[in-house]
N, C-alpha and C positions, 0 to 999 in steps of 0.2 A: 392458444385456443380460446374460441368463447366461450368466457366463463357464467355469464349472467344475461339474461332477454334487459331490453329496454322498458323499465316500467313507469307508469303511468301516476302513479301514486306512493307517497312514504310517510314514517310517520316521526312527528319530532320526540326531542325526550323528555316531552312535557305525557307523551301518548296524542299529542292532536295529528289529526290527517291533514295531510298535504296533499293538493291536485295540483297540475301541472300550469294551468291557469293563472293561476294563486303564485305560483313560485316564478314564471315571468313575468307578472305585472311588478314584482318586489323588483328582478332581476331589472326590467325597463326603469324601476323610477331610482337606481342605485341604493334601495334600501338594504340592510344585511339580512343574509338569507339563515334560515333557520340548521338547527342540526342533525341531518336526517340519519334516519334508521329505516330498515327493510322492512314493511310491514307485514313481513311472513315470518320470520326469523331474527331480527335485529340487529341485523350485523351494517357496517354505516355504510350509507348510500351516498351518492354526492348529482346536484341538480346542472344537467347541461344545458343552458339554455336554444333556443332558436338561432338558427347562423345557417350562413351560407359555404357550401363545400365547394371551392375552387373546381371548375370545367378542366376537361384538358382537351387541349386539339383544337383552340376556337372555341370550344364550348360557355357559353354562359354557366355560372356559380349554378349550382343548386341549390333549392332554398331545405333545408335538414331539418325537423320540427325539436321542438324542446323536446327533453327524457328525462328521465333518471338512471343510474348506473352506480355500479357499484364503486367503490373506493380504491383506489391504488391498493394492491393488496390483500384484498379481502375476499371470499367470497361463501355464496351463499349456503347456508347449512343444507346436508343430504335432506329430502325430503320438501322441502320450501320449493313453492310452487313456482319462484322466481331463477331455479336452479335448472341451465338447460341441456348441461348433460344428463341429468336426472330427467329432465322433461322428455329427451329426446329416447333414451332409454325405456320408457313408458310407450311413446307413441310406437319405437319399431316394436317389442313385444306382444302391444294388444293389435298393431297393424299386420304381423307376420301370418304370410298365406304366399306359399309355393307357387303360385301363378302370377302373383302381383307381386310381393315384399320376401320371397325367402333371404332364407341367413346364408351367409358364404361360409366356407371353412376358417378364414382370417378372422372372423371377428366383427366383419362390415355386413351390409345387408346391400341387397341390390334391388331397383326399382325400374319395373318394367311397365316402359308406358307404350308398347306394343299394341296392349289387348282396351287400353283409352283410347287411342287411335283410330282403332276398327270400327270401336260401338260409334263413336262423334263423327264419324265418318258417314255411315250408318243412317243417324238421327239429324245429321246438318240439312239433310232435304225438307227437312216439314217446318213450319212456320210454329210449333207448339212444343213445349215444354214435355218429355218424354214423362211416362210415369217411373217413380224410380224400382232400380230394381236391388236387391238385396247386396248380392253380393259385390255388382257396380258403387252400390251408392256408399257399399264400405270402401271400395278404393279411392272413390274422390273423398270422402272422406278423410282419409289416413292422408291422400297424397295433399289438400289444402292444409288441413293441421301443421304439416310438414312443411309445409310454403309459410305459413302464417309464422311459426317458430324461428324460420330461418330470416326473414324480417324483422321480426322483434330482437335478434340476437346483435349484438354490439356488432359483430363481422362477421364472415361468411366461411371460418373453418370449419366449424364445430359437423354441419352437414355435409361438407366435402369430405371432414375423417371418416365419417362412419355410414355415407351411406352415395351408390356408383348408381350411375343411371343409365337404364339400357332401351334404345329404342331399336327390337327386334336382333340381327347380330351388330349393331353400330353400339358404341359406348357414344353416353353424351355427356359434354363438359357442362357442371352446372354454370358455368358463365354463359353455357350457350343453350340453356334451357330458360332462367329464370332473371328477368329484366327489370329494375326498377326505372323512375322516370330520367334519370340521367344518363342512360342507354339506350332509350326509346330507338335512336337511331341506329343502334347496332343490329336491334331487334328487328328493324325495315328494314335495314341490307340482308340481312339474314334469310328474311321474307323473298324477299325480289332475287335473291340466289337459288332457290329450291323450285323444285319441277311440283308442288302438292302444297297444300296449306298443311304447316308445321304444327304440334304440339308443344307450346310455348305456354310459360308462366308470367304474368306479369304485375308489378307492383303499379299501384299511381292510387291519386287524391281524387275522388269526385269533383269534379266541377260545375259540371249543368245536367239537365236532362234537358231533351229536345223534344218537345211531342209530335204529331206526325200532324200535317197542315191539313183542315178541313178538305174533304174529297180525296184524300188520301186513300190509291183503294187498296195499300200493303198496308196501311197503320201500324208503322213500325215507330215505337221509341227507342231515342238513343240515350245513352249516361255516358255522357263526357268526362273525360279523366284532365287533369291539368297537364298541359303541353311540355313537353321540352323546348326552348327555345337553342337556339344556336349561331354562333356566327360563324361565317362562311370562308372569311378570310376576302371576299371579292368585297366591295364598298359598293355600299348603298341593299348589300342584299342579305335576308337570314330568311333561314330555316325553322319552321316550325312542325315537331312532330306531335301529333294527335292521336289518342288512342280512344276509340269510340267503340263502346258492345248497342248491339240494335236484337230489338226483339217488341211481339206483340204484346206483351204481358205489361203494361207499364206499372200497374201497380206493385211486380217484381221488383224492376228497376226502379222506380222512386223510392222504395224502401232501402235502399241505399242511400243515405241524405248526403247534402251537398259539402263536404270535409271530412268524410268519411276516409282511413285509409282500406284500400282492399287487392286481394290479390285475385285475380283475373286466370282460369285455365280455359285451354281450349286450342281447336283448331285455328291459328290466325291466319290471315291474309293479309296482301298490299291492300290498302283502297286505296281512290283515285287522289292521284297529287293533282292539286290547284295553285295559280298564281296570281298574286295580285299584287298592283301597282298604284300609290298616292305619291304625292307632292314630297319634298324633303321639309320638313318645320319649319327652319328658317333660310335653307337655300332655297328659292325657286325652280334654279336650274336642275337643281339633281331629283332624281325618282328613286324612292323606295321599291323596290321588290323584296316582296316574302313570297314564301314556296312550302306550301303545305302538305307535308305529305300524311297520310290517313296507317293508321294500325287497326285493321278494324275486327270484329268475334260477334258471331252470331251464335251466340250458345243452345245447347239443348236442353241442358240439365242445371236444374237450381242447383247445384252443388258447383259449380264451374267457378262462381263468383261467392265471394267469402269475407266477411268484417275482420282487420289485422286489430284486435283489442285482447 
């Protein structure tokens, strides 16, 4: 089970701070890396650098960002902020409320994204940012925290032990709720199989924002996520999936900076797949095709979109 979130910073055993920065610039120029401790608790941490996570299926690598992690064996003291059954024990307690987060008889807690559904359902007509309401804005609350944690965490037991997801009488698998960008395309087929835009969770990295072109008369900005790319298995063609949220608020969305990680809730959709076709680099005779296809969230509620730090 996960034992520890992915942190961001440690401290040597001199007491100096380490960032993440700092420990792969060492790691790039093969100098020795220093000896870290948790700096919550002290117990030794060890620095993963940036790599790429083998695809499967055709899939291109995913690119994985540096962390930090705990040590073979170790882990973090009760109470340290870096401890995420502790964390997680926290969040279902101060989140628990019989309509959204009750507790089971077993031990687990259950998470009903029924009554999210109805409100975003609701509020997806208006081009405007809903005002929040109390006891709404605690459940995206609790349920982002919860996304944000399960992100951060080395793997993805720790929220599968102890907490079921239920939309309405359907149980939902959290593989089939919350998607990072090396799944993008599960999350489109997913899409493109349902009769309704689904309540889906999604990880990715900011990429661009897109302003809306003069005489624009929806003025809507987009924040582009980085793509999954894919190969196809057919030659000369790949797959790129895109995950774009659009809304008129842009100084919302540009407060999201560009490397930013975030988790994305909301009702999604297919957008429209596009195709395009250039020359081969060095064959003339062969053509490249890519085939885009769009994941797209038009949110209503700042709380939908959330900083993973």
């Amino acid at each position: 089970m996960s034992r520890g979130i992915k942190m961001r910073k440690a401290v040597g055993t001199h007491g100096t701070l380490h960032r993440l920065a700092d420990l792969q610039k060492r790691h790039d120029a093969q100098q020795t890396l220093p000896t870290l401790l948790c700096d919550g608790c002290s117990v030794p941490v060890r620095f993963v650098p940036a790599h790429d996570r083998s695809g499967a299926d055709g899939a291109l690598p995913a690119a994985v960002p540096a962390y930090i992690a705990l040590n073979k064996g170790a882990e973090h003291l009760p109470g340290c902020r870096y401890n995420a059954p502790s964390h997680l024990q926290t969040l279902l307690a101060s989140g628990t409320d019989p309509e959204f987060l009750p507790a089971l008889g077993d031990g687990r807690h259950e998470l009903r994204l029924l009554v999210l559904q109805q409100v975003l359902k609701r509020g997806s007509a208006g081009p405007t940012l809903l005002p929040a309401d109390a006891p709404l804005d605690g459940y995206l609350r609790t349920l982002t925290d919860l996304l944000i944690l399960q992100a951060m965490c080395e793997d993805d037991t720790l929220l599968t032990a102890h907490l079921t997801l239920r939309l309405g009488k359907k149980r939902v698998d959290w593989a089939n709720f919350l998607y990072g960008q090396d799944r993008y395309d599960e999350a489109w087929e997913r899409l493109g199989s349902a009769s309704s835009e689904l309540p889906l969770a999604l990880l990715g990295t900011v990429r661009s924002h897109r302003m809306p072109q003069p005489g624009d008369p929806h003025g809507v900005t987009f924040l582009n996520c980085a793509p999954k790319y894919q190969q196809t298995g057919v030659t000369d063609r790949r797959d790129f999936y895109e995950v774009s949220v659009g809304h008129t608020d842009a100084a919302w969305l540009k407060a999201y900076p560009v490397g930013a990680e975030i988790v994305m809730f909301g009702l999604w959709r297919q957008g429209r797949s596009s195709t395009t076709s250039r020359p081969h680099p060095t064959d003339p005779r062969r053509t490249i095709t890519s085939i885009t296809h769009k994941l797209a969230l038009r949110p209503s509620l700042t709380r939908q979109l959330s900083v993973v730090e």
